[in-house]
Biopython code that builds the backbone (N, CA, C, O; Angstrom):
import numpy as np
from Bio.PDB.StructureBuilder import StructureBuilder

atoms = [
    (1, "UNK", "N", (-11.605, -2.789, -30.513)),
    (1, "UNK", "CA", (-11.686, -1.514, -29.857)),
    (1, "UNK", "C", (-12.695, -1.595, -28.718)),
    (1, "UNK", "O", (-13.855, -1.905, -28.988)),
    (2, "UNK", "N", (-12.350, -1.351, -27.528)),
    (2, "UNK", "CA", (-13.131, -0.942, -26.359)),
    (2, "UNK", "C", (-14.229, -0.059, -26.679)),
    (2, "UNK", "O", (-14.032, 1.039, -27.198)),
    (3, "UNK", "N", (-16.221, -0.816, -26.182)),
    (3, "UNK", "CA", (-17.047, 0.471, -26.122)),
    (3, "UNK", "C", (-16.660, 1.095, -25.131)),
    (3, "UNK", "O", (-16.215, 0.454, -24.179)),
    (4, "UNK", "N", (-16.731, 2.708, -25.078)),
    (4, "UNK", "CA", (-16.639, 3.412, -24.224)),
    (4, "UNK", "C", (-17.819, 3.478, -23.100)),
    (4, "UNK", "O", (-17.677, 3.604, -21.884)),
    (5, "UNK", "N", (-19.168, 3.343, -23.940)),
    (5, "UNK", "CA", (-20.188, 2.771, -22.677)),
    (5, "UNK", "C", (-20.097, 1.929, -21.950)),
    (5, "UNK", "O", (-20.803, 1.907, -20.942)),
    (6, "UNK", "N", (-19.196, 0.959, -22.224)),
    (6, "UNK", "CA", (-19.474, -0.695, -20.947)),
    (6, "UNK", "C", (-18.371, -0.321, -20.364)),
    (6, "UNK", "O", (-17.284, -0.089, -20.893)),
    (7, "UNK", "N", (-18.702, -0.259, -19.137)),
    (7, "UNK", "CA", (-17.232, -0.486, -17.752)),
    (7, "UNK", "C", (-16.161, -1.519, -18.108)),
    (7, "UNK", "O", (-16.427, -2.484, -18.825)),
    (8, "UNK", "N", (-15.309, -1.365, -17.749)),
    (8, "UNK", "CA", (-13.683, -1.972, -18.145)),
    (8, "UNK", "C", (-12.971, -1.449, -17.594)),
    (8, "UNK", "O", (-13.172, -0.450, -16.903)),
    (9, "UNK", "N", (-11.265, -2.404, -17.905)),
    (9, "UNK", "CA", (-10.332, -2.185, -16.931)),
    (9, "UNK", "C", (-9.781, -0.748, -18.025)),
    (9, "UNK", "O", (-10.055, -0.673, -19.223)),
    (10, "UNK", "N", (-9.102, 0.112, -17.369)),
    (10, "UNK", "CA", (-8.278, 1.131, -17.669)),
    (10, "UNK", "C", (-7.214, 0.976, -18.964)),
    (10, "UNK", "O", (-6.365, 0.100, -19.131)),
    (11, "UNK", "N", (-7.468, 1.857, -19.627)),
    (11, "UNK", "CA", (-6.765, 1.663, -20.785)),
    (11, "UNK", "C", (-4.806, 1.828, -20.738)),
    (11, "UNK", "O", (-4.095, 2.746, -20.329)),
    (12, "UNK", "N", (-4.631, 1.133, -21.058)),
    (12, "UNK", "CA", (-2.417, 0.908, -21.484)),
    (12, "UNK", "C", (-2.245, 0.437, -19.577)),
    (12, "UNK", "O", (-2.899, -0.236, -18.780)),
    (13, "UNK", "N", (-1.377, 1.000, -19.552)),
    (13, "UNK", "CA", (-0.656, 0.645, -17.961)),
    (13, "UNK", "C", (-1.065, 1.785, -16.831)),
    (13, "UNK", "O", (-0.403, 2.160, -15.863)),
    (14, "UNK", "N", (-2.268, 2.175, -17.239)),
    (14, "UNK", "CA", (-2.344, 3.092, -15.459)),
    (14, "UNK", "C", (-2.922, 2.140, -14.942)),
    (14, "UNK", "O", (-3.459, 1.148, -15.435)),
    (15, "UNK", "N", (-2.745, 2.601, -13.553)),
    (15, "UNK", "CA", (-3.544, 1.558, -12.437)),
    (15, "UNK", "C", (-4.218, 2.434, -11.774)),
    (15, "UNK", "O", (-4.121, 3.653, -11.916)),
    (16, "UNK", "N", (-4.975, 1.823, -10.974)),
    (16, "UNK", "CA", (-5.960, 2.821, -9.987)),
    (16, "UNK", "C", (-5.161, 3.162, -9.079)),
    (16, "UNK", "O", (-4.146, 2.676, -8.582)),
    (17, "UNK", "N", (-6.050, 4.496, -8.867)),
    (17, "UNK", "CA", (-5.614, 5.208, -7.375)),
    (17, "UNK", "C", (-5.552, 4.339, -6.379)),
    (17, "UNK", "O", (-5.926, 3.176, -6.534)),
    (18, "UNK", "N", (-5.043, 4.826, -5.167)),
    (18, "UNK", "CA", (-5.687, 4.173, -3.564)),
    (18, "UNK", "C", (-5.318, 2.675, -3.811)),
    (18, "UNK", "O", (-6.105, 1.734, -3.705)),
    (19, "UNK", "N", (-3.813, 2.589, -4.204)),
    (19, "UNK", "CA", (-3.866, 1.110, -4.253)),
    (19, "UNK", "C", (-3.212, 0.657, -2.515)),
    (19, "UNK", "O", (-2.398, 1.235, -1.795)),
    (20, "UNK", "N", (-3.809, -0.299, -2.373)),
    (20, "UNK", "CA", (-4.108, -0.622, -0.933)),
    (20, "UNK", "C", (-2.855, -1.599, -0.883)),
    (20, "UNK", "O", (-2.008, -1.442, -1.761)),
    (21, "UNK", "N", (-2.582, -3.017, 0.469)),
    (21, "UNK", "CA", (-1.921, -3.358, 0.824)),
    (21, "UNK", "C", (-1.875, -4.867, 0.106)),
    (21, "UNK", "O", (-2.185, -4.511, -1.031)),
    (22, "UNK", "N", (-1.704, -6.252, 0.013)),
    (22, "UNK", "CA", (-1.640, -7.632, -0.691)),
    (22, "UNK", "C", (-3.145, -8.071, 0.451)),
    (22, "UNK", "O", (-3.110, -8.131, 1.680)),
    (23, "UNK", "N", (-3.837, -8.215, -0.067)),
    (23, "UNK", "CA", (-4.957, -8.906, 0.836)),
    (23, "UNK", "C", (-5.923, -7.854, 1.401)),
    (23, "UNK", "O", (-6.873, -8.290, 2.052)),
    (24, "UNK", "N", (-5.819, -6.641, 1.251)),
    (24, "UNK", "CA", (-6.660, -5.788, 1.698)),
    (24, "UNK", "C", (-7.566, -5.040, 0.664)),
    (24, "UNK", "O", (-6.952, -3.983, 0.518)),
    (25, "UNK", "N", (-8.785, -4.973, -0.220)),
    (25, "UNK", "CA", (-9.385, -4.272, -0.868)),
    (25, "UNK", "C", (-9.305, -3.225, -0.739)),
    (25, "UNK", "O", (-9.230, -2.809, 0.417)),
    (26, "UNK", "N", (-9.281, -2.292, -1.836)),
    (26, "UNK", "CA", (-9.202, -1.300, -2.304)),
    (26, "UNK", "C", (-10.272, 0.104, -1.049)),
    (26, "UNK", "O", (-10.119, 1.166, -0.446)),
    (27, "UNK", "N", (-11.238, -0.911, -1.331)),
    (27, "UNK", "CA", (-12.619, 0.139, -0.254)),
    (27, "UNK", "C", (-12.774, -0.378, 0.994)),
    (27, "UNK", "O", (-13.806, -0.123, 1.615)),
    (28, "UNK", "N", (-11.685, -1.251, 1.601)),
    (28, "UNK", "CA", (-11.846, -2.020, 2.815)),
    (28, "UNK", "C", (-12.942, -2.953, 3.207)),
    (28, "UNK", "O", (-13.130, -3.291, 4.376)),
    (29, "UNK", "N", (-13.575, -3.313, 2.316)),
    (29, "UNK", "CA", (-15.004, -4.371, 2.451)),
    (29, "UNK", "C", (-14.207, -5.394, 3.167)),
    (29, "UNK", "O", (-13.187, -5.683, 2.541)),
    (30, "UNK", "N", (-14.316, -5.870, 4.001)),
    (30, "UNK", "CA", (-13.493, -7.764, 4.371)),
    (30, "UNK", "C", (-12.563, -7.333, 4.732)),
    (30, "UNK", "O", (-11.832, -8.180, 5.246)),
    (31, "UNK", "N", (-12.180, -6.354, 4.726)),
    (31, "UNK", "CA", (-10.913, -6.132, 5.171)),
    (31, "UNK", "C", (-10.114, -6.926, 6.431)),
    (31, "UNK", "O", (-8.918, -7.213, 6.369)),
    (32, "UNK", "N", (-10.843, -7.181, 7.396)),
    (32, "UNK", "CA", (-10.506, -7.837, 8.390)),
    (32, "UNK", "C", (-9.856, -9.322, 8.228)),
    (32, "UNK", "O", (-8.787, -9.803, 8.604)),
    (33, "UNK", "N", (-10.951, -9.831, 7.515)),
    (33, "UNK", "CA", (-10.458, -11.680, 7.055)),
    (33, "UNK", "C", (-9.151, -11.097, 6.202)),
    (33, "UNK", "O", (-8.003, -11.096, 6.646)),
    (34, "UNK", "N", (-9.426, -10.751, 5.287)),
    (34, "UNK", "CA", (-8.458, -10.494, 4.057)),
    (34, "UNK", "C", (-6.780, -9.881, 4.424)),
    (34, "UNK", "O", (-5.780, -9.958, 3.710)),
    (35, "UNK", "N", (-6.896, -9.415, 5.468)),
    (35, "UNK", "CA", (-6.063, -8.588, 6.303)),
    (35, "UNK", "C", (-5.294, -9.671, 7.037)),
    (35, "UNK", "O", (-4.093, -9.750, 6.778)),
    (36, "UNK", "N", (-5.842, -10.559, 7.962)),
    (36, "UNK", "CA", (-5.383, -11.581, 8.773)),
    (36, "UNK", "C", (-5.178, -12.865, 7.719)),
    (36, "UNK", "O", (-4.170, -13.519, 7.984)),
    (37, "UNK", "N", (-5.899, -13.314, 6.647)),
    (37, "UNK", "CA", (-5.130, -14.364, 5.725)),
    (37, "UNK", "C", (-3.550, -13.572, 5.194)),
    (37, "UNK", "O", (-2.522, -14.210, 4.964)),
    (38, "UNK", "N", (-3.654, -12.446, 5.110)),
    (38, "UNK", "CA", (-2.144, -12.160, 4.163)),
    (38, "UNK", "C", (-1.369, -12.505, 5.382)),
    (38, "UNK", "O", (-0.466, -13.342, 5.394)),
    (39, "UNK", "N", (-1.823, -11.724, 6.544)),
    (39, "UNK", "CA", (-0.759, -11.763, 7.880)),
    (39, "UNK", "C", (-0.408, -13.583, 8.208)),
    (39, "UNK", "O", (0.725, -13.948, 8.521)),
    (40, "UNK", "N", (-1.309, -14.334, 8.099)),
    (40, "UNK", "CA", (-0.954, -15.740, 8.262)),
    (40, "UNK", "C", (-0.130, -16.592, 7.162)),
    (40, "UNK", "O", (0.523, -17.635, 7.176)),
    (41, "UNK", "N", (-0.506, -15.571, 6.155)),
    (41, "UNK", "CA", (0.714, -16.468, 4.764)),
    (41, "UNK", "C", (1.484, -15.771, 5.012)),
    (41, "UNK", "O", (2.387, -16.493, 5.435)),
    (42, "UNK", "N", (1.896, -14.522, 5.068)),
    (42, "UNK", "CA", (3.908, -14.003, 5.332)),
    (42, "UNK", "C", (4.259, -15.198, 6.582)),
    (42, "UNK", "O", (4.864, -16.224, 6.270)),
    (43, "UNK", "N", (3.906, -14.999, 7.715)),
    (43, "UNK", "CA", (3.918, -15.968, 8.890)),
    (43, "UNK", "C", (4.265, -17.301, 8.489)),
    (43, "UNK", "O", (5.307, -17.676, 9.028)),
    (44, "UNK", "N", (3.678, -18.236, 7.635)),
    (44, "UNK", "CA", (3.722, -19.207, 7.577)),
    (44, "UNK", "C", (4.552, -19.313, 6.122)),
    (44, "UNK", "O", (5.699, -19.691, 6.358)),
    (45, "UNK", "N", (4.424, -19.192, 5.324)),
    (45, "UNK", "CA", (5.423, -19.096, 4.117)),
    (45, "UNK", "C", (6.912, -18.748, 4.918)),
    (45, "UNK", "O", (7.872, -19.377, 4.472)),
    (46, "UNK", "N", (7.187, -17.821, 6.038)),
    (46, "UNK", "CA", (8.101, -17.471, 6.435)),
    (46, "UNK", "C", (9.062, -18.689, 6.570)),
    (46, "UNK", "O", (10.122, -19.035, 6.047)),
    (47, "UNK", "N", (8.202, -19.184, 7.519)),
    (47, "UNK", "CA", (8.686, -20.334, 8.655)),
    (47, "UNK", "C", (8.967, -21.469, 7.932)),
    (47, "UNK", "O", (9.734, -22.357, 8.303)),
    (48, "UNK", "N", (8.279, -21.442, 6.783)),
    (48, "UNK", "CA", (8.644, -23.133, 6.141)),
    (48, "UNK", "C", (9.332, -22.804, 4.663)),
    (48, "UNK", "O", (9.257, -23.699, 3.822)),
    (49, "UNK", "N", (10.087, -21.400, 4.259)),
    (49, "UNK", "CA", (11.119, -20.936, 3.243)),
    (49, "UNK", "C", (12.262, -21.296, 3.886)),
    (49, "UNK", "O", (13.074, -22.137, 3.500)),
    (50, "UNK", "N", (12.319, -20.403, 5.231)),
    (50, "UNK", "CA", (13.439, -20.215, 6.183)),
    (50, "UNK", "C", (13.719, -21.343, 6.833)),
    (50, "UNK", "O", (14.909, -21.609, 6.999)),
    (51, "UNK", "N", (12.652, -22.295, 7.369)),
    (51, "UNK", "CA", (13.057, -23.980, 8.098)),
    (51, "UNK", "C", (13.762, -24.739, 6.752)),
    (51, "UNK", "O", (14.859, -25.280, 6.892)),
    (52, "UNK", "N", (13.175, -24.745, 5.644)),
    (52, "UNK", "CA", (13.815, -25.397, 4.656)),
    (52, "UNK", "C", (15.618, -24.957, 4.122)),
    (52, "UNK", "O", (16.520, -25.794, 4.086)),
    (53, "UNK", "N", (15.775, -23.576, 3.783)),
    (53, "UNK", "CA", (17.061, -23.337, 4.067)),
    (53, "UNK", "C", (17.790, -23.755, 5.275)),
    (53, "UNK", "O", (18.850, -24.378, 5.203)),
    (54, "UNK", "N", (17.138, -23.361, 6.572)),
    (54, "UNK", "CA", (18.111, -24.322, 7.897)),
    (54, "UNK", "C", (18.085, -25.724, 7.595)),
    (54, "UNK", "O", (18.905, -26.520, 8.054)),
    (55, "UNK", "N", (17.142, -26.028, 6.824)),
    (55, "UNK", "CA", (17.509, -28.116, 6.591)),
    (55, "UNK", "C", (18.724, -28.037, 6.132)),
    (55, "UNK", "O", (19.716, -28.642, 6.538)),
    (56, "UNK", "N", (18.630, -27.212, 5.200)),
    (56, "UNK", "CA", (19.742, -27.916, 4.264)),
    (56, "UNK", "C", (20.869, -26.957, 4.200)),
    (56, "UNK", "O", (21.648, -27.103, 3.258)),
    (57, "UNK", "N", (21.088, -25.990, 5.052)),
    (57, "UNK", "CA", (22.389, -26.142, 5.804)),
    (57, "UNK", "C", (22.806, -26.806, 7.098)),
    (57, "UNK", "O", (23.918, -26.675, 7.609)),
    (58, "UNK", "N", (21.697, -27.613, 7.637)),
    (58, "UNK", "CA", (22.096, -28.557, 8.754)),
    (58, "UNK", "C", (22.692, -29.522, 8.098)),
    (58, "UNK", "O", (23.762, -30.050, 8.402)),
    (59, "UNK", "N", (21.939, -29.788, 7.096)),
    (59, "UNK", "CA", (22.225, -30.887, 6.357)),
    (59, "UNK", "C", (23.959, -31.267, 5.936)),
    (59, "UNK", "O", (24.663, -32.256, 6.133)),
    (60, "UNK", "N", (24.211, -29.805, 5.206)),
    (60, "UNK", "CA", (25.701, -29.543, 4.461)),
    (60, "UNK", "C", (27.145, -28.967, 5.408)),
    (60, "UNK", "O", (28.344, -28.733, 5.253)),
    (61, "UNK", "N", (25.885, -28.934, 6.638)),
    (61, "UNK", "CA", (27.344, -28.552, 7.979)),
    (61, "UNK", "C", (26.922, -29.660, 8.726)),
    (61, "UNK", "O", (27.534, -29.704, 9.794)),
    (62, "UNK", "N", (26.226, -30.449, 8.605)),
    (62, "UNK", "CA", (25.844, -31.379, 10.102)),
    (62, "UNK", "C", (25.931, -30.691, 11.360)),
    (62, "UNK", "O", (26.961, -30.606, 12.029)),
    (63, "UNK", "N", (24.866, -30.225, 11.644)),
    (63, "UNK", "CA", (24.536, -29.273, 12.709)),
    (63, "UNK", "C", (22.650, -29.954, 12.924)),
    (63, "UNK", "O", (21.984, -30.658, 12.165)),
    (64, "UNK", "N", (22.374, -29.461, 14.019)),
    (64, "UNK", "CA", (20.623, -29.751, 14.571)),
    (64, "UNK", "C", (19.784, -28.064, 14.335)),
    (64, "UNK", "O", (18.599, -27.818, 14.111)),
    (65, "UNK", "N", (20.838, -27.236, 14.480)),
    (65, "UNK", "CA", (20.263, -26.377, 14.814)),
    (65, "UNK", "C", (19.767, -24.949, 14.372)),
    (65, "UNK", "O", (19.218, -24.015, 14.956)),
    (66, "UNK", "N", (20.242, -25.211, 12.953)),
    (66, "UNK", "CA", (19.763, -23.961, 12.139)),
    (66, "UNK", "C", (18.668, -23.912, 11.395)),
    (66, "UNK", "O", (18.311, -22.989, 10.662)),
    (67, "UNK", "N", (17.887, -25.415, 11.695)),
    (67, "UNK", "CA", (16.611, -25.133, 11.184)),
    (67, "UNK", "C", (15.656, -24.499, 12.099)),
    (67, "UNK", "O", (14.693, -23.855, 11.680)),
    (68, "UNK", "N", (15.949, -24.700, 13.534)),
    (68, "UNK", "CA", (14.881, -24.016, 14.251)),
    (68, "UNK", "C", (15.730, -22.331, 13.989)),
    (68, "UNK", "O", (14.827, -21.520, 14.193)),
    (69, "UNK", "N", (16.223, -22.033, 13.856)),
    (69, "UNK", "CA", (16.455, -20.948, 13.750)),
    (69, "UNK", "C", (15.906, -20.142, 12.549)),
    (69, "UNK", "O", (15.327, -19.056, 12.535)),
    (70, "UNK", "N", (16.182, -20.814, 11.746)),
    (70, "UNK", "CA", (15.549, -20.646, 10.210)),
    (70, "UNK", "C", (14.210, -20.326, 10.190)),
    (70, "UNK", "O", (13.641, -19.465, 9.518)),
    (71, "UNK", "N", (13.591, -21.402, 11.300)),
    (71, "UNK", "CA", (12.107, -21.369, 11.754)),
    (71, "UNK", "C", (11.671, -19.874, 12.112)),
    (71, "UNK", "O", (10.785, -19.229, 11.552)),
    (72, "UNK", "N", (12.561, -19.428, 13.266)),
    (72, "UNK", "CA", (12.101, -18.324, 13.973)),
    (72, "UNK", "C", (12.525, -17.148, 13.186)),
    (72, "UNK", "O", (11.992, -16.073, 13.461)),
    (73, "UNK", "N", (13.250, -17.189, 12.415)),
    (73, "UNK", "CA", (13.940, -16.217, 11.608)),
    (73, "UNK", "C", (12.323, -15.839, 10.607)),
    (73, "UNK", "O", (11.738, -14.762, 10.491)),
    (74, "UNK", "N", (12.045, -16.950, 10.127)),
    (74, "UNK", "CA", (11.130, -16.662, 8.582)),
    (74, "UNK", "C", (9.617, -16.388, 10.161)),
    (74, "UNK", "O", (8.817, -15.526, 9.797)),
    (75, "UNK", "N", (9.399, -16.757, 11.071)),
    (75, "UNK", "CA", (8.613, -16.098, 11.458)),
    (75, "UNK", "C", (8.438, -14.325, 12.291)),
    (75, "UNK", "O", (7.532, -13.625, 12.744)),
    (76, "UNK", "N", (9.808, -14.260, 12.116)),
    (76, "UNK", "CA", (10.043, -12.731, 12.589)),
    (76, "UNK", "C", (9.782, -11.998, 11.181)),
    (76, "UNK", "O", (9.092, -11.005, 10.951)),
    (77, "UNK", "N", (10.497, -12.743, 10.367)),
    (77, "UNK", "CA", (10.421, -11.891, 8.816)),
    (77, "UNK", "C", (8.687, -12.076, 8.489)),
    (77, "UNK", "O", (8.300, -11.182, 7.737)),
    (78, "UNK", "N", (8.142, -12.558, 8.695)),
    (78, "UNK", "CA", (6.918, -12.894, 8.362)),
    (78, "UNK", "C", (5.956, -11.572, 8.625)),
    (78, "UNK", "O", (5.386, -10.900, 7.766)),
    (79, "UNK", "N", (5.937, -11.374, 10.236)),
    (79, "UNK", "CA", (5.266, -10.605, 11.197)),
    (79, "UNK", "C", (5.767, -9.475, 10.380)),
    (79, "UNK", "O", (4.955, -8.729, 9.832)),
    (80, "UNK", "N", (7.426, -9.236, 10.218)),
    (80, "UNK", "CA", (7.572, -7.782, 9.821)),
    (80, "UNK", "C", (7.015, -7.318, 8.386)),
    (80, "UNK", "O", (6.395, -6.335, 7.982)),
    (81, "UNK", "N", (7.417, -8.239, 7.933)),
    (81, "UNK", "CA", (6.486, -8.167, 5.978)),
    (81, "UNK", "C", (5.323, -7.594, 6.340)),
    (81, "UNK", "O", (5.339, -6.370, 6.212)),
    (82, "UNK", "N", (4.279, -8.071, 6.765)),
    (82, "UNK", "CA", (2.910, -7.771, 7.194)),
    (82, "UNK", "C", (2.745, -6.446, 7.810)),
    (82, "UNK", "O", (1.818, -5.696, 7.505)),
    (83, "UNK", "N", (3.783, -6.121, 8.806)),
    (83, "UNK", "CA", (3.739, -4.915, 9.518)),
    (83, "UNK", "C", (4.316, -4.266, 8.233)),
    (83, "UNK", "O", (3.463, -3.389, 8.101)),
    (84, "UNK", "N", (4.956, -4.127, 7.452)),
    (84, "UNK", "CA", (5.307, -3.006, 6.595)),
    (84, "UNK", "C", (4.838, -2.800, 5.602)),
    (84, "UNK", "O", (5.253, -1.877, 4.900)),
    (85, "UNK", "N", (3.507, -3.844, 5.111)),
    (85, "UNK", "CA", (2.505, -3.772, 4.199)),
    (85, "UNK", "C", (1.479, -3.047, 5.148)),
    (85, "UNK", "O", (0.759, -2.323, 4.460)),
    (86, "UNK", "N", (1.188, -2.991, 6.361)),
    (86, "UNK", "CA", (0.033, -2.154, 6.464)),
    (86, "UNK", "C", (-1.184, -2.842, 7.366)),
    (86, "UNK", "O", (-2.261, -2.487, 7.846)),
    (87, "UNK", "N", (-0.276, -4.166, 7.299)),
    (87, "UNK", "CA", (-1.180, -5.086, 7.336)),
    (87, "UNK", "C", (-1.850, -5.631, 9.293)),
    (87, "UNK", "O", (-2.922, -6.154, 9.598)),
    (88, "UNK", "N", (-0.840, -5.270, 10.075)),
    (88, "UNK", "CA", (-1.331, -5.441, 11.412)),
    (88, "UNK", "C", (-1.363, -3.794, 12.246)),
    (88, "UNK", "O", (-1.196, -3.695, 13.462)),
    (89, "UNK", "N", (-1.633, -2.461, 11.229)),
    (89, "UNK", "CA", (-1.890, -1.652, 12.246)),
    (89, "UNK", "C", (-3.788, -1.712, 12.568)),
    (89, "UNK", "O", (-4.655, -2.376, 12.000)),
    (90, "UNK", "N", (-3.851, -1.045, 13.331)),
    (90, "UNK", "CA", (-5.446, -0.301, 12.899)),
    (90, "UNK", "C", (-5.531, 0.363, 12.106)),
    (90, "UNK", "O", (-4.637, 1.143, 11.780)),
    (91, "UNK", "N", (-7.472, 0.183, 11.123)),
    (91, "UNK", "CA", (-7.514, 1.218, 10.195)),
    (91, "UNK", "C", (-8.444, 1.910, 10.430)),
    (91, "UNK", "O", (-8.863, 1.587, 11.542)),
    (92, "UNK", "N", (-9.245, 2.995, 9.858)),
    (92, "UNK", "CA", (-9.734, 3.938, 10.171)),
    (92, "UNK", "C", (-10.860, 2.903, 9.391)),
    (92, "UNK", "O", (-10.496, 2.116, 8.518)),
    (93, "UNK", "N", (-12.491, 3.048, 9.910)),
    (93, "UNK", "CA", (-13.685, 2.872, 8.820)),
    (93, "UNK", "C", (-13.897, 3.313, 7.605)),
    (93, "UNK", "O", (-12.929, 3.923, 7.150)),
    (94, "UNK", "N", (-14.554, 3.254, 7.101)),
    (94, "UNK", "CA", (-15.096, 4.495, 5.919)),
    (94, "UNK", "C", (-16.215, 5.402, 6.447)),
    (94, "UNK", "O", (-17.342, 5.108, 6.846)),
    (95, "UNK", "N", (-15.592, 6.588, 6.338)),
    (95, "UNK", "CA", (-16.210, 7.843, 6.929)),
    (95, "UNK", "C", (-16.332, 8.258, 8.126)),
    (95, "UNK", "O", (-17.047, 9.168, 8.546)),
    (96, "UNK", "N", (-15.626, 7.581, 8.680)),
    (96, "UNK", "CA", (-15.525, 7.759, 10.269)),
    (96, "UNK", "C", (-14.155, 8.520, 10.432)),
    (96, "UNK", "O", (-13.113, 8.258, 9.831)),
    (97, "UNK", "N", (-14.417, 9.775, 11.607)),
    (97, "UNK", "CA", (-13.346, 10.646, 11.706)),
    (97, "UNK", "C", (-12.693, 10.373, 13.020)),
    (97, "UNK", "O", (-13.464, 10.113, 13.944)),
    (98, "UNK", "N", (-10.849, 10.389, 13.386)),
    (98, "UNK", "CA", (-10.592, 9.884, 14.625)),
    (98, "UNK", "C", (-11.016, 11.203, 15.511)),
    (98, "UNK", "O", (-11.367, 12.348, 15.226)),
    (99, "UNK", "N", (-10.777, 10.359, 16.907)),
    (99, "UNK", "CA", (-11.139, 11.439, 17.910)),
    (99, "UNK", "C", (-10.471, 12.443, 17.953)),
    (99, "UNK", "O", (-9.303, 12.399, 17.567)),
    (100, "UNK", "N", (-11.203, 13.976, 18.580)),
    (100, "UNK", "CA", (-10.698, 14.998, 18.334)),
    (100, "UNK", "C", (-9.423, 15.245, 19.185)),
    (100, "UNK", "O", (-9.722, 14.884, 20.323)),
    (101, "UNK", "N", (-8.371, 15.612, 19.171)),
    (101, "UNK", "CA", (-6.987, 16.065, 19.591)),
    (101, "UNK", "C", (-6.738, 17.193, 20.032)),
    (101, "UNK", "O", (-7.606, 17.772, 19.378)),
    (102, "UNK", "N", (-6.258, 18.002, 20.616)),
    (102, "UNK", "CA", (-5.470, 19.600, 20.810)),
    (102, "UNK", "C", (-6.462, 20.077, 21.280)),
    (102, "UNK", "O", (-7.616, 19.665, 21.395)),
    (103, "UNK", "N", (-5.780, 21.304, 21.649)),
    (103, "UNK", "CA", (-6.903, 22.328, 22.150)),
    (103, "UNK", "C", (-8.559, 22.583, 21.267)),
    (103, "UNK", "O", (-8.777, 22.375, 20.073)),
    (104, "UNK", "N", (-9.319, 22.973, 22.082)),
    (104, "UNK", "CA", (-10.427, 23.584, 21.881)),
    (104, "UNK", "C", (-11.016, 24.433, 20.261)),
    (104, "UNK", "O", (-10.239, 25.353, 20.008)),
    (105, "UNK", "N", (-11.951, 24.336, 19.385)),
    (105, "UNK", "CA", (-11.837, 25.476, 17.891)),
    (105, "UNK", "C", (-13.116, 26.097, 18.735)),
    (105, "UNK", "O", (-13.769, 26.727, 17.902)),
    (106, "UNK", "N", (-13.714, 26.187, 19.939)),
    (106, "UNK", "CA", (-14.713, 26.990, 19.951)),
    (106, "UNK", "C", (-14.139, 28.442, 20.606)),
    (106, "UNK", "O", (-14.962, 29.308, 20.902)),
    (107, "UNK", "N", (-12.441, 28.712, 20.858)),
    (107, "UNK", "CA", (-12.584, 30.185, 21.256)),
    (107, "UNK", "C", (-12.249, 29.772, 22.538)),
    (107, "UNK", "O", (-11.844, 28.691, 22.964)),
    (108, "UNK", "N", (-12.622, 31.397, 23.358)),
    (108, "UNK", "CA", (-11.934, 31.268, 24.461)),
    (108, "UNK", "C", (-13.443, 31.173, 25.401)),
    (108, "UNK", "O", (-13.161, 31.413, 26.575)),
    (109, "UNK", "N", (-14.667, 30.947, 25.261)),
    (109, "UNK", "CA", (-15.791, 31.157, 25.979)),
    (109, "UNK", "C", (-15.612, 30.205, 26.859)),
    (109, "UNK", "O", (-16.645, 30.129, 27.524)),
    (110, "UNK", "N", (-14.727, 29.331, 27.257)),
    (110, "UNK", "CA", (-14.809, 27.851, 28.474)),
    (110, "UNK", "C", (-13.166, 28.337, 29.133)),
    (110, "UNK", "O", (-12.830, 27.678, 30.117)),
    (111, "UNK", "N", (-12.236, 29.336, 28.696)),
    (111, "UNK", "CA", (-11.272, 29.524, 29.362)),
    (111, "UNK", "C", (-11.206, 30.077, 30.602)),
    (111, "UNK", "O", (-12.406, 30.349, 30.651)),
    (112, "UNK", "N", (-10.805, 30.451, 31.605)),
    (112, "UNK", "CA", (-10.782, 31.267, 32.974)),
    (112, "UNK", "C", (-9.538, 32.053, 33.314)),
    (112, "UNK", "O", (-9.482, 32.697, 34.362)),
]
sb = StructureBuilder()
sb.init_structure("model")
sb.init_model(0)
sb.init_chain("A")
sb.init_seg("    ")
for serial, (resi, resn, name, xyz) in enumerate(atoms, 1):
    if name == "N":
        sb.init_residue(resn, " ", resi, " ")
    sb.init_atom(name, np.array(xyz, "f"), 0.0, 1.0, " ", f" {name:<3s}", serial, name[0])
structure = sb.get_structure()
């Protein structure tokens, strides 16, 4: 039985809130390195899943040319994986608010 005084992982199958992106912490600490290693393994895992399938249908059609394709294929899929994890937009800091937008909240005292 779990003490309830000592910190531990969460009891049965919940998971934490705020679950973040593959390589990005939870509170954004590192985020940056951690952010750009995931973006360089989709990238590169891409290119050498996808070059290996073009081998070996060059191989089974005798063709040159579907491994570079394969190539560029697993590096488009790569970039997009990453972009749809989260992983190459900008993020906001912690506690930092973006710049202000729209009209004016002080009223009409600066209108003419």
């Amino acid at each position: 039985m779990r003490d309830p005084k000592k910190p531990g992982k969460a009891s049965g199958g919940q998971r934490r809130s705020g679950i973040s992106a593959p390589g990005v912490s939870a509170d954004n600490s590192n985020g940056g390195y951690n952010a750009g290693m995931a973006v360089f393994s989709y990238i590169i895992g891409g290119i050498i899943v996808w070059s290996l399938i073009g081998w070996g249908l060059d191989y089974l059609w005798g063709t040159r040319w579907i491994v570079l394709a394969g190539a560029l294929l697993g590096a488009v899929g790569g970039f997009y994986l990453s972009h749809m994890h989260g992983l190459t937009s900008p993020r906001k800091n912690a506690g930092e608010r973006p710049a202000a937008s729209g009209p004016s909240t002080d009223g009409d005292t600066n209108a003419k």
